[in-house]
N, C-alpha and C positions, 0 to 999 in steps of 0.2 A: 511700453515703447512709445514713441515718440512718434510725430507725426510723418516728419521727415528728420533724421539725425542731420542731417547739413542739406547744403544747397545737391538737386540731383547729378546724378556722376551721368556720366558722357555715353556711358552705355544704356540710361535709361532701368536701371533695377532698382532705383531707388531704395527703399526699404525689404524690399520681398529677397526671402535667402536664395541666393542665387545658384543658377543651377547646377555650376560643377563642386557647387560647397555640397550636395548629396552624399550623405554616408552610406557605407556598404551596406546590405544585405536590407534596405529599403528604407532604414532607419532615417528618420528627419534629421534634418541638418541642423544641428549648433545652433541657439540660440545667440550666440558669439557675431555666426556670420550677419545678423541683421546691421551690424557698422563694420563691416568688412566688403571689398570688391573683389570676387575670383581673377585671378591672374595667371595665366599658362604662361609659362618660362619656354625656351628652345627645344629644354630635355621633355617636355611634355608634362612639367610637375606645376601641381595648383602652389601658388602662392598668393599671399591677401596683400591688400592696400587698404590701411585705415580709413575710413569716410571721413575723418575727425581732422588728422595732423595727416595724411596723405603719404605716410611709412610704412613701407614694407616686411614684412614677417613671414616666414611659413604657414603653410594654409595647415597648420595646425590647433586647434580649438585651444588645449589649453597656453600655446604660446601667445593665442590672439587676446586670450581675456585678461594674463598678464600683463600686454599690451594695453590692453583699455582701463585696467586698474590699478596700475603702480607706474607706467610708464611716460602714457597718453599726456602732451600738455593742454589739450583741445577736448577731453570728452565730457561733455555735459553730468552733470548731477546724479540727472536719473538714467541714464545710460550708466556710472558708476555701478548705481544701487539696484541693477536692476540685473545687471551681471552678477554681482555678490552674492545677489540672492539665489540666483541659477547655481551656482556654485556650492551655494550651502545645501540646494536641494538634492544638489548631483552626490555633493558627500556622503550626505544622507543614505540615498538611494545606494548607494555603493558598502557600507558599512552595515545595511540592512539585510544584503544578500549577501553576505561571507559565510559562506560555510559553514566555518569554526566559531562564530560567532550566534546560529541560529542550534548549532550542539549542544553551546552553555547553555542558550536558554533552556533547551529541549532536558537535559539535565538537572536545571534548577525545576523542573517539575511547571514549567510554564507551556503554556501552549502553541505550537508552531503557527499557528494562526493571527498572534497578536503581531509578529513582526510582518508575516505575510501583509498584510492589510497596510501595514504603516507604509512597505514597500508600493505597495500597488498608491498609496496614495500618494508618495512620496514621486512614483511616476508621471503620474495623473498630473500635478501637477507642476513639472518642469514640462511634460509635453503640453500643458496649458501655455505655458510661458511660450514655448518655442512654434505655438502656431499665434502668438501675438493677443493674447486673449485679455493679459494683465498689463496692468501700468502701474507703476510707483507712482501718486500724485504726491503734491507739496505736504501733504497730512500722513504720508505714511499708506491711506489705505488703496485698496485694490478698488477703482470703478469701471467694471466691466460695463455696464449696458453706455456710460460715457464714451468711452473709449472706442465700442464698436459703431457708436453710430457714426463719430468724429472721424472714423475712418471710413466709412460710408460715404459722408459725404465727398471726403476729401479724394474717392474712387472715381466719384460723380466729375468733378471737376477734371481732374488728371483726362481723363478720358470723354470730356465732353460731353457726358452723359446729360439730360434734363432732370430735376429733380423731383419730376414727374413719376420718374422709373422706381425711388422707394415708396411710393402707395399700389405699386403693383402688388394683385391677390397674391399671384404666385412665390411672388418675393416675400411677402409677409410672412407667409404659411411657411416659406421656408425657416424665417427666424424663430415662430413661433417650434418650429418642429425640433430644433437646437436647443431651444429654452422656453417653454411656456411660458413664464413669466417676463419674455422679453417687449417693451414696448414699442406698439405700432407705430412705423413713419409714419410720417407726413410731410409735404412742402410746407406747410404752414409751421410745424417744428421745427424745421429743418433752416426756417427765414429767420423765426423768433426767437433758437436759441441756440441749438449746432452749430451754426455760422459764428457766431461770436465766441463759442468756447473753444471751435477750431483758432479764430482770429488771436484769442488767446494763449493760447498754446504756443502758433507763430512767434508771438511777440516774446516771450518767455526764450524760446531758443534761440531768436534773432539778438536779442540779446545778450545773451550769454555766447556766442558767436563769437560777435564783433569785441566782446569785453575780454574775451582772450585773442584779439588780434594786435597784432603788433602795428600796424599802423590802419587807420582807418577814413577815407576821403569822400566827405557828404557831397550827394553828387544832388542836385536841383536843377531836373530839365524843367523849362520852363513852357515849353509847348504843353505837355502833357500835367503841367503843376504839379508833379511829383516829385518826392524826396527818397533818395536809394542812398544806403552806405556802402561802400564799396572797400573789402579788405587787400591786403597786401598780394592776396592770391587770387583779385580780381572776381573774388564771387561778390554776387550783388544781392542787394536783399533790399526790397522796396518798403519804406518806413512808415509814409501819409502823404497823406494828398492837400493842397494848397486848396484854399479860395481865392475867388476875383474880388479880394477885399477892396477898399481905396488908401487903406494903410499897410499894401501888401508888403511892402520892404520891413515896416516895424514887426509885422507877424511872423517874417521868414526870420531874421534876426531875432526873435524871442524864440523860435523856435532852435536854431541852430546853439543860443545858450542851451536851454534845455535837452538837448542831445550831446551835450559837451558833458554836463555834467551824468548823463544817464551811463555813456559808455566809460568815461573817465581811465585815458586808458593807464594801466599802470606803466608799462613796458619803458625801460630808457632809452628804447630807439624807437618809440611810439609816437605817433603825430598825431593831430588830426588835423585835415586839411581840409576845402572846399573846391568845390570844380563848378561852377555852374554859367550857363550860357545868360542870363540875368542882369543886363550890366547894372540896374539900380541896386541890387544886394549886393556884387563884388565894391561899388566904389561905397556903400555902407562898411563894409567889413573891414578896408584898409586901415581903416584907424583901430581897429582892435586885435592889440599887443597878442591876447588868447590862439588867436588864428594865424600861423606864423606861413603857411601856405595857401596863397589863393592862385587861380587859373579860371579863364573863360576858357571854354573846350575845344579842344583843339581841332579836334574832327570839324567842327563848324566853321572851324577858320580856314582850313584845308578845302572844306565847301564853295565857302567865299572865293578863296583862288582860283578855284577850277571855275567858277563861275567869269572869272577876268578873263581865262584863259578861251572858251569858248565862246563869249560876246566879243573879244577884241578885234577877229576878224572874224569875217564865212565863209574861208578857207577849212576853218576844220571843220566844223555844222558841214560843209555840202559833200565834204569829204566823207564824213562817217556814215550821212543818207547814205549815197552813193557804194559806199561798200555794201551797205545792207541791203541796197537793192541788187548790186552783182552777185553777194553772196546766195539771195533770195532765187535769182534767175537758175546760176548753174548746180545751187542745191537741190534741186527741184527738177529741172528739165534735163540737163548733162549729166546726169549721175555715171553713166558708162565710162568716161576718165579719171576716176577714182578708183583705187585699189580698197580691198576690202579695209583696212588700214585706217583709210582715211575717209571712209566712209563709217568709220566707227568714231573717229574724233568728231565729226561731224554732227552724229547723233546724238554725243556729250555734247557739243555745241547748243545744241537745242532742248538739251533737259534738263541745264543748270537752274536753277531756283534762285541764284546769289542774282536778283536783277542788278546789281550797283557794277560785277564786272561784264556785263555783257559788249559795250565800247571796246573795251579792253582784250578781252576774248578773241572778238569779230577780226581785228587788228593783227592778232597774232595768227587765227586762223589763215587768214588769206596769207601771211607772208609765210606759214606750212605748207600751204598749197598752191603756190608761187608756179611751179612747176608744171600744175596741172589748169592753172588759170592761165596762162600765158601760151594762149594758142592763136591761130591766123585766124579769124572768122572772115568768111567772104566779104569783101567792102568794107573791112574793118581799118579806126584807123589806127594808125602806129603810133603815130604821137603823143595821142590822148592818153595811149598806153600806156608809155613812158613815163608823163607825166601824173600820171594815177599813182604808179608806183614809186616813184620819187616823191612825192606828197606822204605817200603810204608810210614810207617810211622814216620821214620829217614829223609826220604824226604820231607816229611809233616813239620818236626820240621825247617828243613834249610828254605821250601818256606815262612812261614809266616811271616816273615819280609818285604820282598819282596812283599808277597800278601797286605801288609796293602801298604806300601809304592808306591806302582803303582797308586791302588784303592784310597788313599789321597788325588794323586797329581791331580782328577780329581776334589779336591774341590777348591771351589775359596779362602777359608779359609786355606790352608795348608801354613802353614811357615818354616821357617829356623829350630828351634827347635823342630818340629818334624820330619823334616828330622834327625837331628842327633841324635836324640831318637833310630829311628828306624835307623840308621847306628850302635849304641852300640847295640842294636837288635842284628843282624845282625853277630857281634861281639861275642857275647854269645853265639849264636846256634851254628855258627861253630862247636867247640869241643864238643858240647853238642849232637849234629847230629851225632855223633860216625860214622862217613860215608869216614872219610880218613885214611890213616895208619898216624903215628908220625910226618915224616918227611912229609909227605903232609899237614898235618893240621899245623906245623910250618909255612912251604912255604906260605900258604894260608892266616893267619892269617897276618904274615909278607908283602904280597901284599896288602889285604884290608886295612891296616892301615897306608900305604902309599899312597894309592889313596885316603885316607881318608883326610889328612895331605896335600897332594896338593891341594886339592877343597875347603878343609874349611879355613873360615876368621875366623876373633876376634866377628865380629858383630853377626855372628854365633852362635856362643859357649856365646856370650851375653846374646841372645836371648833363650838358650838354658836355662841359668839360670836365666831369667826374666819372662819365663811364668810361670806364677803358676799352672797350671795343671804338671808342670815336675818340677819346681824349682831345677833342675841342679842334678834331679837324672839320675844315669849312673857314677856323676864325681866321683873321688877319690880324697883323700883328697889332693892331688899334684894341679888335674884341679881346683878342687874348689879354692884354693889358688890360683891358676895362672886367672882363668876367673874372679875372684874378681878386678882384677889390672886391667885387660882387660873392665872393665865397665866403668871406670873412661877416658881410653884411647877415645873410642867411644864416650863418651860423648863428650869431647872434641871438635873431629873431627866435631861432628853434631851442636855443638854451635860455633863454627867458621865458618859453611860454614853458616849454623842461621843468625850469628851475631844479634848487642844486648842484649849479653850476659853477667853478670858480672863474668868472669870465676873463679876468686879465692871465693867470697860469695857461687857461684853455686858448685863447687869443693867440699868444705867443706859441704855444705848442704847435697848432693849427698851420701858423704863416712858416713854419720851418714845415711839417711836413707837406704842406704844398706846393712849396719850391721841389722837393724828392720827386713828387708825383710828376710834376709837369714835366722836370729835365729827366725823370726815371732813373736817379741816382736813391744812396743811401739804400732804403729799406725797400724801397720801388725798383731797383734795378734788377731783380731775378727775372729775365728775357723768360722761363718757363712759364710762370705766374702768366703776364702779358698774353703769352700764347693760347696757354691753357681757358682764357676769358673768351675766345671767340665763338661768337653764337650763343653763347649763356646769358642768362642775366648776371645784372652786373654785383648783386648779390653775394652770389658765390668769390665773387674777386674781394670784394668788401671785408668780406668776412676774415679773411686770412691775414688783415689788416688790422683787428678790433685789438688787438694787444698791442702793434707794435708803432701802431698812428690812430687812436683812439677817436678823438677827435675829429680829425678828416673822414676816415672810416664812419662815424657815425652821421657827420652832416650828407653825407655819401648815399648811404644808406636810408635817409630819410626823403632825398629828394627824388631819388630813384624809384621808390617804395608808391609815391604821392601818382593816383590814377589822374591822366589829364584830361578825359574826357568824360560824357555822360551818357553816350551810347554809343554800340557801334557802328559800322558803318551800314550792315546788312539792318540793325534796329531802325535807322534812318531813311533806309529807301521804303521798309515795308511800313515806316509811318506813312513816309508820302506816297507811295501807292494806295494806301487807303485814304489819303484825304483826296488825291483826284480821282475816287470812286465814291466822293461821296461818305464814308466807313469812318465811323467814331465809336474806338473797340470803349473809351470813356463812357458814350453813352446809352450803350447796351446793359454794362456790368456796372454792379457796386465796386466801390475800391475795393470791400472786403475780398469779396470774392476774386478777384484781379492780384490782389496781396496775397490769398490763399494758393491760385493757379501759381504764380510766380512762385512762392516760394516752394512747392513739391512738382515745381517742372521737370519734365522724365529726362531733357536735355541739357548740357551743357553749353551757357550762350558762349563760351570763351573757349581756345583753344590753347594748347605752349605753343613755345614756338617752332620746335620741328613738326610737328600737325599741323602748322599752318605756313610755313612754305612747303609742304609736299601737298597740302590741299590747293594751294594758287601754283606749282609749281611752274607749269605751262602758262602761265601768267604773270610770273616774275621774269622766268628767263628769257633772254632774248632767242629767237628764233634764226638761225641762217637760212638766209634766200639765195638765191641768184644774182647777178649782177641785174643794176638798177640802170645800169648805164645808159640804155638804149640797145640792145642789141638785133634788134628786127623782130621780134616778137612781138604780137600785138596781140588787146585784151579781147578775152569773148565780151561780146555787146552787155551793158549792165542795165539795161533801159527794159520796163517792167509796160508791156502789149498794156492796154486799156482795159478794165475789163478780166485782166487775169490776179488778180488778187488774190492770192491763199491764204488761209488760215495761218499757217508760220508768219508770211507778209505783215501779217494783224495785227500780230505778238511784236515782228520787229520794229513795227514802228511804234505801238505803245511804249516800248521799252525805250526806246531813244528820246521819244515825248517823255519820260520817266527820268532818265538818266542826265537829260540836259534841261531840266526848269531850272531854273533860276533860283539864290538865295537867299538870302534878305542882305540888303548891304549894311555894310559895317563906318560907323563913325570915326573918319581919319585921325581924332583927337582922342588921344588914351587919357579919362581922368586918374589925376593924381601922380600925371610921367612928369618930372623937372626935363627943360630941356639937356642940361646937363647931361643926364643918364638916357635919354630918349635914344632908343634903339634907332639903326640906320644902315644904309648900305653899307656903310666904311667899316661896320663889325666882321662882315662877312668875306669869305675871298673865294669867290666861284669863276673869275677866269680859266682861259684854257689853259694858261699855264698852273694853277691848283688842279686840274680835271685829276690828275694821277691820285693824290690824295684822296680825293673825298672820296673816290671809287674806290680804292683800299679799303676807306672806314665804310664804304656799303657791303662791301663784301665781308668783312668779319660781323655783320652781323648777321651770315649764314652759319647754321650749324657746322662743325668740320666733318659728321659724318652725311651729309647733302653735298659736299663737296668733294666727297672723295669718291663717292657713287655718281655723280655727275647729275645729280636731279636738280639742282638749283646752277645754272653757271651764269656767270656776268660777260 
């Protein structure tokens, strides 16, 4: 068995048969289920989901091993041969105890004994197999004592264990008690050669992974000098670790050939692209034809915004104190105006772990509790009141870009085109946020759209107008016109590095079905199709296109496919919570071991996209308040006695020191833009009179069952 068959599932079982896979009457479970995940249906019946290719089957054994062996396009080598073998022992064991078959012998004058024994061994050993004992290595043979130590340690890790724990007597004595002949841990074993036969192993199936993925996007954070490949389904698998060379761009560039050719991918709708925050490697790579997609990451540019956004004035800084400390006062002191209700919202308020939404949260809480915040305090004044909440909710309008755009990137699903949805987002609230004077909101608006203009590519703004849940609403008729010429470009790019491509047949094909797509005539006009795309990836729409607009379809397909970032949002605050504590998890751990924990992590960094608007749900949708207007109501005091400091207090202002530092600024000059093609306001059309538009294309990118249940609304 392997160490881990793919990256771990969301439930945390990783490899161990899980527990509704238990057969009746005590019997162990299917060596089958070790790449399989239990599934309860409505009717209460177990069904599986391959760990491999993520398809569904009957929680049936022999339907699953079909599955994994004639079926499966994703199952590793020895996960083939290691069922096969299950299989031939199963037969065995089955044809050993037939009845009529143990008569002949008995007849032929043989002894009931010989089959007995073949049976019991025939046992023996599939239940060897099914408590994980054997491995098929690359040679054919069986190395048990490798094998269990390799899982040993990789127990150690998963669980935080020290490596201290396998020179325990107790533990020894145990192994020895299983197999005399089993050899003693040690840490000093366990440094000098377990680690590295685990690290091998990894590589072996990282490997072979990403060489059955369809498209694959080398991500290269550069804070952390690491290299992660990232598949089409958004699992990540951490490659190597960079040096502080002084030729570091020729070393990342030597390295990123040598991964081009290691995973080589075959697939016709296969990419390989790069994402990295690095700007000395992306303006190395533009010149190489091989690499037909690059991107700085997008979440970093999304960083940079919000960082304009909250330096341009200290209206919203004293605004969002401010909340924390009225929230701080009456969470604390007033509890008696809270229904049991909202005093349970409240308690989630304060156990979230996600520090990146906590702004966001705080925001939406108070305009839930609008009602019960909005009381006369003696000598209170009314105005301040008023104006709290009208700020509140001026603030409210600037964060929701930002709130969808963090809470996104946490899907495995988030692409390039809703990044720049939500960047014209973003673009709209500004003036609409009425929260600057004139010349600020000039300044403002003039900085975003140059941060904008240095991070965005062509394949971007492609993609922007190839998915059909947004089909390139936001653009003005300038961008529309210009990201039309920009589709043809990309194409290009990706059928040359393709090759096998008849470029001038494919060319012409192309520019006719993209006129279909844009005006949703021809083959693009079934209104069902359109409908049917909302909230899905755009995938699924793609697909039903691969016959009948090949071409468009695939360049579609490949931009959409292309990961834009290199972490996500929650990976980005828990780095920098541990760099203002001091915490370099680098300088603790070897890479190896860092490469090992990641790749048998018991969690799921990524979520779809229905898990992740129902996990931010109360953070996406807007909350209804009460009127803002002024109506004689005035706020309980928000001002925190001297001296009365709590523990909560401690946490909310760490967090907000957390949530608003600062990002590294960004170089207004994109290398390698002609002004010609140099991105700019006039691409985009976020006035009030688009507002209707663009909120359409926000709203289909909600599932339509979050919409019909009312858990997500706009």
């Amino acid at each position: 068995m392997m160490l881990t068959g793919e990256p771990a599932n969301a439930n945390g079982n990783g490899n161990a048969p899980p527990a509704l896979a238990k057969s009746r009457a005590g019997r162990r479970p299917g060596v089958v289920w070790e790449f399989f995940t239990p599934v309860r249906t409505e009717t209460n019946k177990t069904h599986a989901t391959c760990n491999f290719c993520e398809r569904r089957c009957a929680g049936v054994a022999s339907r699953m091993i079909v599955h994994v062996l004639k079926k499966c396009p994703a199952a590793p080598p020895h996960a083939v041969e290691m069922l096969a073998f299950a299989a031939s022992q199963e037969r065995q064991l089955q044809q050993d105890q037939r009845p009529e078959k143990r008569q002949r012998l008995l007849e032929a004058g043989e002894s009931s004994m010989a089959p007995t024994t073949t049976a019991m061994n025939s046992a023996a050993a599939l239940n060897a197999l099914r408590s994980g004992l054997h491995e098929r290595m690359a040679t054919g043979a069986m190395n048990v004592v490798s094998l269990v130590q390799q899982k040993l340690v990789v127990a150690c890790l998963r669980n935080g264990m020290p490596f201290e724990f396998l020179e325990d007597e107790y533990f020894n004595e145990a192994l020895a008690a299983l197999n005399a002949g089993f050899p003693r841990m040690s840490k000093e074993l366990v440094t000098s050669k377990i680690l590295s036969d685990v690290d091998a192993t990894v590589t072996e199936e990282t490997t072979h992974w990403l060489r059955a993925s369809a498209s694959v996007t080398l991500a290269y954070n550069q804070a952390r000098h690491e290299w992660l490949a990232i598949d089409e389904k958004r699992r990540r698998f951490l490659l190597a670790e960079s040096t502080a060379e002084d030729d570091q761009v020729d070393s990342a560039l030597r390295y990123v050939v040598a991964q081009r050719e290691v995973l080589s991918l075959p697939s016709y709708s296969g990419v390989f692209g790069i994402c990295t925050d690095a700007t000395g490697l992306l303006a190395a790579l533009r010149s190489d034809p091989e690499t037909p997609l690059l991107s700085t990451c997008m979440l970093r540019t999304t960083l940079d915004m919000w960082r304009e956004i909250l330096m341009a004035s200290p209206i919203i800084s004293k605004l969002l104190v401010d909340a924390a400390s009225i929230a701080e006062t009456n969470f604390t002191e007033h509890l008696d105006r809270f229904s049991p209700q909202q005093l349970e919202r409240i308690e989630q308020f304060y156990k979230t772990d996600d520090k990146w939404c906590f702004l966001f949260s705080l925001v939406k809480l108070l305009w839930w509790l609008e009602d019960s915040l909005r009381v006369i305090p003696e000598g209170g004044d009314g105005l301040l009141a008023t104006e709290f909440w009208v700020t509140l909710q001026r603030v409210d309008v600037l964060l929701a870009p930002f709130a969808w755009l963090f809470a996104l990137s946490e899907s495995r699903e988030m692409a390039s085109s809703q990044y720049v949805l939500l960047w014209v987002w973003v673009l709209a609230s500004v003036p609409r946020a009425n929260l600057y004077t004139t010349q600020q909101n000039t300044a403002v608006m003039d900085r975003l759209v140059k941060i904008i203009a240095h991070s965005i590519e062509d394949h971007h703004l492609v993609a922007f107008l190839l998915d059909p849940r947004i089909r390139g609403a936001g653009f003005s008729a300038t961008g529309r016109r210009r990201v039309k010429s920009l589709v043809l470009q990309v194409a290009m790019r990706i059928w040359s590095a393709r090759g096998g491509v008849d470029v001038t047949t494919a060319r012409e094909a192309l520019l006719v079905q993209l006129g279909h797509y844009v005006d949703r005539t021809g083959v693009f006009a079934d209104d069902v199709v359109w409908e049917m795309s909302r909230g899905k990836h755009p995938e699924a729409f793609w697909k039903d296109y691969v016959e009948d607009a090949p071409e468009l379809a695939h360049t579609a397909m490949t931009v959409l496919a292309f990961v834009p970032y290199t972490q996500s949002t929650s990976d980005y605050f828990a780095e920098l919570e541990a760099a203002t504590k001091g915490e370099s998890q680098n300088a603790t751990e070897s890479f190896v071991v860092r490469r090992i924990k990641h790749h048998v992590s018991k969690s799921s960094s990524s979520l779809e996209t229905t898990q992740t608007f129902t996990e931010y749900a109360q953070l996406l949708s807007p909350i209804a308040g009460t009127s803002i207007a002024g109506d004689g109501f005035k706020l309980a005091s928000g001002e925190v006695k001297e001296g009365s400091r709590t523990p909560r207090d401690v946490v909310m202002k760490a967090k907000i020191e957390l949530v608003t530092a600062t990002t590294p600024q960004v170089d207004d000059k994109k290398e390698g833009a002609s002004e010609e093609n140099a991105v700019n306001a006039s691409w985009f059309a976020f006035a009030e009179s688009d507002k209707e538009e663009l909120e359409n294309a926000i709203k289909r990118l909600i599932p339509p069952s979050l919409v019909r249940t009312k858990t997500v609304m706009l």
